[in-house]
NUKOL-325564 format. One record per atom (N, C-alpha, C, O): residue number from 1; residue in one letter; atom name; x, y, z. Coordinates in steps of 0.001 Angstrom, whole numbers, plus 500000, padded with zeros to 6 digits. Layout:
! NUKOL-325564
<num->NUM | residuo->A | atomo->CA | px->X | py->Y | pz->Z>
...
This chain:
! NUKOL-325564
<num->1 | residuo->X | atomo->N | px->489786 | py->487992 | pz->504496>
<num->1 | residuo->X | atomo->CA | px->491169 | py->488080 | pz->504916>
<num->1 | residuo->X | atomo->C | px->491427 | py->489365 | pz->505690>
<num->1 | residuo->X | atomo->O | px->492217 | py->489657 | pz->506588>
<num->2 | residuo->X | atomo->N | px->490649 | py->489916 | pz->505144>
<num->2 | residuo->X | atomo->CA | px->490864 | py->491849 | pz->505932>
<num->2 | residuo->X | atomo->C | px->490064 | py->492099 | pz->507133>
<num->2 | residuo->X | atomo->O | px->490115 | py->493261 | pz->507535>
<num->3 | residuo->X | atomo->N | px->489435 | py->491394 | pz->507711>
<num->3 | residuo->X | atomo->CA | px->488130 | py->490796 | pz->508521>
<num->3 | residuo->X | atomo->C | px->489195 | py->491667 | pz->509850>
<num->3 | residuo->X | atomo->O | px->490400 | py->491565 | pz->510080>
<num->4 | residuo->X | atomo->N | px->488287 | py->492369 | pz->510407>
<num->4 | residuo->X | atomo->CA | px->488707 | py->492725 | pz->511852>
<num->4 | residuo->X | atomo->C | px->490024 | py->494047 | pz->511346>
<num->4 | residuo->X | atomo->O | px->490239 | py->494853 | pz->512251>
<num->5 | residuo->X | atomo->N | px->490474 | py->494173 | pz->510629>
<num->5 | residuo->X | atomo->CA | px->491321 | py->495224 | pz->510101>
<num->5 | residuo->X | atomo->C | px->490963 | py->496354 | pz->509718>
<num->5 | residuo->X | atomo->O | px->490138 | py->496475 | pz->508812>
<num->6 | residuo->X | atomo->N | px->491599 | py->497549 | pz->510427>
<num->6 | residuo->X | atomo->CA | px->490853 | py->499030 | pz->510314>
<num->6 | residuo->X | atomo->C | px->491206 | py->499459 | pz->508817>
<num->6 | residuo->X | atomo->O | px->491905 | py->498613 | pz->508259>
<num->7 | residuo->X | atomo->N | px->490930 | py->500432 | pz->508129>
<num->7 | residuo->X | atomo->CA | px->491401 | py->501043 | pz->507400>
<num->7 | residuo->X | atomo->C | px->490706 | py->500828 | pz->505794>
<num->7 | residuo->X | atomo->O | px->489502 | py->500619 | pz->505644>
<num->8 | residuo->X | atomo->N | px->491398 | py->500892 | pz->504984>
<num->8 | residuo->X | atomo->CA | px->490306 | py->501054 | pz->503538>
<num->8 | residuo->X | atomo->C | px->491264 | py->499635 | pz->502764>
<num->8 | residuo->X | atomo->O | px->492392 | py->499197 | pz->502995>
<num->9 | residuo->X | atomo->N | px->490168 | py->499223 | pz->501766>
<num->9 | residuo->X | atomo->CA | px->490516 | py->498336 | pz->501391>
<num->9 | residuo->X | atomo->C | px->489837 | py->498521 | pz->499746>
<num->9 | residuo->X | atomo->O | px->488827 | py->499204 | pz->499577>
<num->10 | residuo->X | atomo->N | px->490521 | py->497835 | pz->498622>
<num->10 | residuo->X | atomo->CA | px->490166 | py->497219 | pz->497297>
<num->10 | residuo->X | atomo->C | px->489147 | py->496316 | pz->497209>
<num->10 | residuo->X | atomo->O | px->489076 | py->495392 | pz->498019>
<num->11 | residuo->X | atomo->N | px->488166 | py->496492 | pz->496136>
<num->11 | residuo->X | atomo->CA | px->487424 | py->495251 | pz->496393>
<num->11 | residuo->X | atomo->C | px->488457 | py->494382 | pz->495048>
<num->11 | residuo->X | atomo->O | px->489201 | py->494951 | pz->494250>
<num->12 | residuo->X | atomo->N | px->488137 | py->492572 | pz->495169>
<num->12 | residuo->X | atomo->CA | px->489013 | py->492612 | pz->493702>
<num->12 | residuo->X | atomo->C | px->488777 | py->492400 | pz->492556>
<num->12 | residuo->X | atomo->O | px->489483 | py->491953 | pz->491652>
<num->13 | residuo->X | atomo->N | px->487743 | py->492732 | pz->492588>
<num->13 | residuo->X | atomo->CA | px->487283 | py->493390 | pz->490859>
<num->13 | residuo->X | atomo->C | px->488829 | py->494538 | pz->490281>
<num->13 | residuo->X | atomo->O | px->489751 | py->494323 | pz->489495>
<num->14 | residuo->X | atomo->N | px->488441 | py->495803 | pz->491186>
<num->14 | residuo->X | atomo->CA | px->489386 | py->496500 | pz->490951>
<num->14 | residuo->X | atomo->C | px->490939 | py->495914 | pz->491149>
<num->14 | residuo->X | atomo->O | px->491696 | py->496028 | pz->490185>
<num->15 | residuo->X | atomo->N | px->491303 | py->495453 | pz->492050>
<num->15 | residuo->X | atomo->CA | px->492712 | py->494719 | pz->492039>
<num->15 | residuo->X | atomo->C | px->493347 | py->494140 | pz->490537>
<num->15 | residuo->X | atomo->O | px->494419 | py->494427 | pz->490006>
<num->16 | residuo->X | atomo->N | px->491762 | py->492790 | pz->489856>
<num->16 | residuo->X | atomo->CA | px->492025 | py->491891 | pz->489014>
<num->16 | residuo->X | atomo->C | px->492474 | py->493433 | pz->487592>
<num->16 | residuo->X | atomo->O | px->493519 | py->493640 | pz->486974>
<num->17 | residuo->X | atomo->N | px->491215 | py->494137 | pz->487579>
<num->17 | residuo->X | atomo->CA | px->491446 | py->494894 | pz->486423>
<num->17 | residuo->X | atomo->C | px->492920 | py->495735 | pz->486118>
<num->17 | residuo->X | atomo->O | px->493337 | py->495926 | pz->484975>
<num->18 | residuo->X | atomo->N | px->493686 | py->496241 | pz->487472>
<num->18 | residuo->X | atomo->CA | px->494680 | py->496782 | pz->487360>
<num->18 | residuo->X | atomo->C | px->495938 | py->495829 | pz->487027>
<num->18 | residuo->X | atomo->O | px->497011 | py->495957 | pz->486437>
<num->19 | residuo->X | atomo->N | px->495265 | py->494828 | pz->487697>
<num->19 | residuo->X | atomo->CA | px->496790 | py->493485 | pz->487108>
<num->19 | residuo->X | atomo->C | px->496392 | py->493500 | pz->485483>
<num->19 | residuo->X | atomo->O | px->497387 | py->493514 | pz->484759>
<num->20 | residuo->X | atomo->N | px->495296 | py->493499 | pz->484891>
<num->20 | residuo->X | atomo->CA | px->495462 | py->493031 | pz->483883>
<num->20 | residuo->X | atomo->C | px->495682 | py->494146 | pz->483065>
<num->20 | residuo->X | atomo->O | px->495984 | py->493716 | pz->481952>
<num->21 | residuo->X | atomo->N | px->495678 | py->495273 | pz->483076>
<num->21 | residuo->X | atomo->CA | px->496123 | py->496347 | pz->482473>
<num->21 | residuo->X | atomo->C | px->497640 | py->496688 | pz->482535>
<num->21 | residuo->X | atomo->O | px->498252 | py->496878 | pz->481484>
<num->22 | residuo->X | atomo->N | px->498288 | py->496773 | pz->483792>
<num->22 | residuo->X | atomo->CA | px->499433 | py->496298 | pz->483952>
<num->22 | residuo->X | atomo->C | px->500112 | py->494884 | pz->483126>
<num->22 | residuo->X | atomo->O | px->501153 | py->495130 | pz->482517>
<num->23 | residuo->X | atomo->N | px->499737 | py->493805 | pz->483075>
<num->23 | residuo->X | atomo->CA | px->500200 | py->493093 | pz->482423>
<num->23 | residuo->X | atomo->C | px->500029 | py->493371 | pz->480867>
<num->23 | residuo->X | atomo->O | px->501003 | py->493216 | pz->480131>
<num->24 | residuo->X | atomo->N | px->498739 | py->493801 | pz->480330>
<num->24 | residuo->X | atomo->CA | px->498958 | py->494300 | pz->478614>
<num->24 | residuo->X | atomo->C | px->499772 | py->495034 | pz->478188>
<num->24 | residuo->X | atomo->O | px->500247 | py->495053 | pz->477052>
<num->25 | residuo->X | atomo->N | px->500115 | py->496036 | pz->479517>
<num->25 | residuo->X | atomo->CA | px->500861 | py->496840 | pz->478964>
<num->25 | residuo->X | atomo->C | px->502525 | py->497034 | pz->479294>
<num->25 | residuo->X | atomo->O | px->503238 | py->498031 | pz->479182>
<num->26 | residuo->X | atomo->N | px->502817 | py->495714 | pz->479726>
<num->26 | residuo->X | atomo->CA | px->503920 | py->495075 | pz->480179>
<num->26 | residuo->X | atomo->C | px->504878 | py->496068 | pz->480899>
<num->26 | residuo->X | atomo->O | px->505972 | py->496606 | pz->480730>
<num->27 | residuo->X | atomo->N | px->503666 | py->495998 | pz->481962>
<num->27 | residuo->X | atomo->CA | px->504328 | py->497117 | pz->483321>
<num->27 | residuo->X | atomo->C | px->505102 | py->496078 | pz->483947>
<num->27 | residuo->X | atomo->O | px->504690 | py->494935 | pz->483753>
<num->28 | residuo->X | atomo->N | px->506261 | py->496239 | pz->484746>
<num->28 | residuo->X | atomo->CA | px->506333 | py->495524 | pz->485829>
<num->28 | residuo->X | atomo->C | px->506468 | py->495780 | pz->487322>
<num->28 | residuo->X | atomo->O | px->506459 | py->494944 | pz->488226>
<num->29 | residuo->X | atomo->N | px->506576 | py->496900 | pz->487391>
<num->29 | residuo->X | atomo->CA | px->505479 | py->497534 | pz->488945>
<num->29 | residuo->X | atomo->C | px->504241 | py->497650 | pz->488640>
<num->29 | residuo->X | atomo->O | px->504078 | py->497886 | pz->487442>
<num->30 | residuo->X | atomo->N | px->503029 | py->497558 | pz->489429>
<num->30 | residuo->X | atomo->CA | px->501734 | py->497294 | pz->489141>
<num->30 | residuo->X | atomo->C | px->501573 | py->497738 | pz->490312>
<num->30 | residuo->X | atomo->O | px->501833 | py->496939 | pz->491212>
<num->31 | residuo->X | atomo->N | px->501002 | py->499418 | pz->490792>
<num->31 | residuo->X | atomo->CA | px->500854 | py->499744 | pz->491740>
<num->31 | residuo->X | atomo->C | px->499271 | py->500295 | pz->491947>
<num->31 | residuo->X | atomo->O | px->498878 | py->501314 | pz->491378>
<num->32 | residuo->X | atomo->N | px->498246 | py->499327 | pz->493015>
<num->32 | residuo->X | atomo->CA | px->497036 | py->499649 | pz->492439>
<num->32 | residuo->X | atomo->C | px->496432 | py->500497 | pz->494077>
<num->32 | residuo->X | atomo->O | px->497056 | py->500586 | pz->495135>
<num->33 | residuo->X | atomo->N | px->495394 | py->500880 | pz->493832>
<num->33 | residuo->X | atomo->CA | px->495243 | py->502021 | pz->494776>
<num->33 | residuo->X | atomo->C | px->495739 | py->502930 | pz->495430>
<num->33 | residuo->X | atomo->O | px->496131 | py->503842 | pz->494701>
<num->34 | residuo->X | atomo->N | px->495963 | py->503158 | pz->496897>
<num->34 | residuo->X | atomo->CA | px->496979 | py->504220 | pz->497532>
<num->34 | residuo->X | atomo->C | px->497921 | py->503561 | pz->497758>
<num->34 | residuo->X | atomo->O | px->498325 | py->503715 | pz->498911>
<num->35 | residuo->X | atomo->N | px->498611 | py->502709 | pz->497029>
<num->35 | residuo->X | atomo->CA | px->500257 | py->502366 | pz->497134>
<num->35 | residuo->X | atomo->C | px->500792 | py->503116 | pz->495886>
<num->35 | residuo->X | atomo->O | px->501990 | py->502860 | pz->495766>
<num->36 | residuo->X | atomo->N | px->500336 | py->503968 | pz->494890>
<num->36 | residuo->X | atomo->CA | px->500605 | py->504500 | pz->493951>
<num->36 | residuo->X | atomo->C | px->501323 | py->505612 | pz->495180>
<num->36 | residuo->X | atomo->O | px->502552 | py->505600 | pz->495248>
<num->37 | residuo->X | atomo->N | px->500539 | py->506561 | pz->496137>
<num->37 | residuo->X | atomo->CA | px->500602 | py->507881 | pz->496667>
<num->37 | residuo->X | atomo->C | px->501741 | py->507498 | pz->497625>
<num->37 | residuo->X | atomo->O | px->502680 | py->508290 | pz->497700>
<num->38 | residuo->X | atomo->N | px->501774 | py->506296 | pz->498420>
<num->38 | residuo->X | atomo->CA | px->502638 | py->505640 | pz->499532>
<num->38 | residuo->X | atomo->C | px->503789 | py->505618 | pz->498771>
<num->38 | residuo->X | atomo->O | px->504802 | py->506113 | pz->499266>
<num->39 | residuo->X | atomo->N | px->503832 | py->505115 | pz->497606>
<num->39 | residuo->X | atomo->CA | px->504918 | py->504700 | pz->497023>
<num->39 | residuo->X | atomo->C | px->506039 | py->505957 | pz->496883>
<num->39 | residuo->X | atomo->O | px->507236 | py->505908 | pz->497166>
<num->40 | residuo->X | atomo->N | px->505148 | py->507270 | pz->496275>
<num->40 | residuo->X | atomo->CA | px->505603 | py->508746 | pz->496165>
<num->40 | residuo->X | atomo->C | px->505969 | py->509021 | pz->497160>
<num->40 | residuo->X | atomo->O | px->507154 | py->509332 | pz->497284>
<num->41 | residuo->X | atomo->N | px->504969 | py->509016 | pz->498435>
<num->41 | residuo->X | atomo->CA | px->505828 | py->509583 | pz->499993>
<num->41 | residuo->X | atomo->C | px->507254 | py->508642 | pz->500485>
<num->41 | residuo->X | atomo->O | px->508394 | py->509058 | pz->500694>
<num->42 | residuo->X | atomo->N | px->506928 | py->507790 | pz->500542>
<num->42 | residuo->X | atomo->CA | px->508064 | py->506881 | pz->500587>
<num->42 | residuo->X | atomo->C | px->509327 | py->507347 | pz->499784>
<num->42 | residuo->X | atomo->O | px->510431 | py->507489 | pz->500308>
<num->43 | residuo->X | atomo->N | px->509142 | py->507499 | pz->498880>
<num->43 | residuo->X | atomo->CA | px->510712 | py->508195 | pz->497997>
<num->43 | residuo->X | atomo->C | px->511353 | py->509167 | pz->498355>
<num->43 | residuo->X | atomo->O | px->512563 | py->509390 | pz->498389>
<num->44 | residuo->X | atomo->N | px->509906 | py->510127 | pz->498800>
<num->44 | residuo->X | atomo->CA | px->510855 | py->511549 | pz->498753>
<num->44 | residuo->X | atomo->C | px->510624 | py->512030 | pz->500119>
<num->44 | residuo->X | atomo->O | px->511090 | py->513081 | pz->500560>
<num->45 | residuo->X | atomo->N | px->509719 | py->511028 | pz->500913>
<num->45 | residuo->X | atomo->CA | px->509856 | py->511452 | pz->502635>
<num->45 | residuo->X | atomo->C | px->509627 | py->510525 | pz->503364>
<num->45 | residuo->X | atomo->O | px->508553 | py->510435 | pz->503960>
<num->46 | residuo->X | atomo->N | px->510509 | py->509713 | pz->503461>
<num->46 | residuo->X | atomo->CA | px->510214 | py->508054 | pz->503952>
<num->46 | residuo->X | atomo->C | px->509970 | py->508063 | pz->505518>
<num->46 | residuo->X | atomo->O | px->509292 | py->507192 | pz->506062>
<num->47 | residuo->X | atomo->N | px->510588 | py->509143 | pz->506231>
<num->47 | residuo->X | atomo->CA | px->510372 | py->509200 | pz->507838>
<num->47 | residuo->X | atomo->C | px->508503 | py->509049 | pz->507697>
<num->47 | residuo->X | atomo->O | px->507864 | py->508070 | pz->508084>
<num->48 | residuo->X | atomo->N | px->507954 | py->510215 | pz->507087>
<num->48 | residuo->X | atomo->CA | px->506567 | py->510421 | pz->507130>
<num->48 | residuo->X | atomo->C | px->506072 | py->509305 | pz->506794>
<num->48 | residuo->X | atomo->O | px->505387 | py->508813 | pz->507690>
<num->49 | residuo->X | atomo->N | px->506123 | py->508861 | pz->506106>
<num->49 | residuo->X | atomo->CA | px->505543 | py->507531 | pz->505234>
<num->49 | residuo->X | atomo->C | px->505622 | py->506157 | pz->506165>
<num->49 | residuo->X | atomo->O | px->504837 | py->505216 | pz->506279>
<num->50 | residuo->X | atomo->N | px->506818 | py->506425 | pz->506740>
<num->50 | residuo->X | atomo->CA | px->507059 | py->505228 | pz->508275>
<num->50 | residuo->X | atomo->C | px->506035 | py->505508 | pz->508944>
<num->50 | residuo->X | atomo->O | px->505178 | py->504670 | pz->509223>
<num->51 | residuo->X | atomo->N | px->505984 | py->506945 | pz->509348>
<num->51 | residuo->X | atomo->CA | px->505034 | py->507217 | pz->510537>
<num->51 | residuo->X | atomo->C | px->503516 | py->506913 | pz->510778>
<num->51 | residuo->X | atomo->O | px->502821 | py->506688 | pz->511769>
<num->52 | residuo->X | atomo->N | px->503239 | py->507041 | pz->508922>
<num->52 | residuo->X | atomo->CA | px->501792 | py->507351 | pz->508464>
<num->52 | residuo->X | atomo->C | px->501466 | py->505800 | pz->508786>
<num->52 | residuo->X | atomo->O | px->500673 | py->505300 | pz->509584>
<num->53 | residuo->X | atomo->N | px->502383 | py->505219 | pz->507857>
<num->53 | residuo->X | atomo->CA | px->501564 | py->503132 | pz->508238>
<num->53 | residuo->X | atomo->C | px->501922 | py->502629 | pz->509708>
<num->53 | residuo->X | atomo->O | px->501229 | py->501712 | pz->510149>
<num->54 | residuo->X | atomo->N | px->502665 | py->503005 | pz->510290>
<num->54 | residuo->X | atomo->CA | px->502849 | py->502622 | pz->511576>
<num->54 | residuo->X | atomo->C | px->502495 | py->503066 | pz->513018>
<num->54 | residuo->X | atomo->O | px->503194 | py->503750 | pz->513765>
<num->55 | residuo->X | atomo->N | px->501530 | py->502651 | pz->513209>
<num->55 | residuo->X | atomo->CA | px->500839 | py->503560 | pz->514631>
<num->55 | residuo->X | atomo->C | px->502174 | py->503307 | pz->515519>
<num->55 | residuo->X | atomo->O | px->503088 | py->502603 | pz->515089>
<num->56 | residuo->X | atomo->N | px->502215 | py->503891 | pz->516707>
<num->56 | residuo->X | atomo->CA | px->502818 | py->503980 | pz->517983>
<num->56 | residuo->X | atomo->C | px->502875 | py->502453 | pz->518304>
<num->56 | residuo->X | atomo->O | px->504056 | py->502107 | pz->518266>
<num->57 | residuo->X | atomo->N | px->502187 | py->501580 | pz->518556>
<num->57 | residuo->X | atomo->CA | px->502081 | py->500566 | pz->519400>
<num->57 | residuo->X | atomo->C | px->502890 | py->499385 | pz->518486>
<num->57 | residuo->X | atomo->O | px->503592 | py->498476 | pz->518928>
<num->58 | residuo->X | atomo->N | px->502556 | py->499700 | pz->517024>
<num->58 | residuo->X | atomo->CA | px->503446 | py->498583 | pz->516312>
<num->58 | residuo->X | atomo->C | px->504677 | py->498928 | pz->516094>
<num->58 | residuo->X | atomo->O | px->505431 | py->497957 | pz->516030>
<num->59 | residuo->X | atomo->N | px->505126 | py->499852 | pz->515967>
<num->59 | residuo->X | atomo->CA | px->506425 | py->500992 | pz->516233>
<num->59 | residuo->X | atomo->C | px->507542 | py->499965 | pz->516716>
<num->59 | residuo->X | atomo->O | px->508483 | py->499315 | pz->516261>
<num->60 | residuo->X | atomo->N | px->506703 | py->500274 | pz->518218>
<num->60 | residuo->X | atomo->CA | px->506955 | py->499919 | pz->520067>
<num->60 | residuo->X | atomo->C | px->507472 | py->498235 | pz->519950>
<num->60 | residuo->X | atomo->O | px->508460 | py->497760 | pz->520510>
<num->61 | residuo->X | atomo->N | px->506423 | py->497448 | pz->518985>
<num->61 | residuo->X | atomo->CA | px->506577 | py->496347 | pz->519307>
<num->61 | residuo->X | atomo->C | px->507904 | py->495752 | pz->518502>
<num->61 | residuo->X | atomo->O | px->508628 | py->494781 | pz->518719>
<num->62 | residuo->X | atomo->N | px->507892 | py->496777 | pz->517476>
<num->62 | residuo->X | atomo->CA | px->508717 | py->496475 | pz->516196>
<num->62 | residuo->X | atomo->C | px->510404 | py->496855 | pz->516841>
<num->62 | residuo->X | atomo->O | px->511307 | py->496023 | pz->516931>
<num->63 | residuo->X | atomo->N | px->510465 | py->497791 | pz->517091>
<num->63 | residuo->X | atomo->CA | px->511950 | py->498442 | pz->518100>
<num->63 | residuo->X | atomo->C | px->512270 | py->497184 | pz->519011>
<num->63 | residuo->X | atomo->O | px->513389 | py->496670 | pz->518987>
<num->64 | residuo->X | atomo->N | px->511258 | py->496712 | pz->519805>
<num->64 | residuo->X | atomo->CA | px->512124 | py->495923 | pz->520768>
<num->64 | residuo->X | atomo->C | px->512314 | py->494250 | pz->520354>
<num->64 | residuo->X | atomo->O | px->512996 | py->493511 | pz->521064>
């Protein structure tokens, strides 16, 4: 599914294990890899956090 997509990815071993730890422990945000850190920038500096996931060109495409 991630095929041709830059950037870092989960394998889902790790994905499955964090759902299920999350679910024992009757989380209901379940935030697994760097959406834990995204999630933090996002709160308390959301311009940056726009900037960081959004290159220029999807920006561009997204504005118009």
């Amino acid at each position: 599914m991630s095929e041709g997509m830059e950037g870092k990815s989960i394998t889902p071993d790790v994905l499955i294990d964090a759902l299920i730890k999350g679910l024992k422990n009757n989380t209901y945000t379940i935030r697994v890899g760097d959406t834990k850190a995204i999630y933090l920038l996002n709160r308390f500096l959301p311009k940056l956090a726009y900037k960081l996931l959004n290159h220029k060109g999807i920006t561009a495409r997204l504005q118009s």
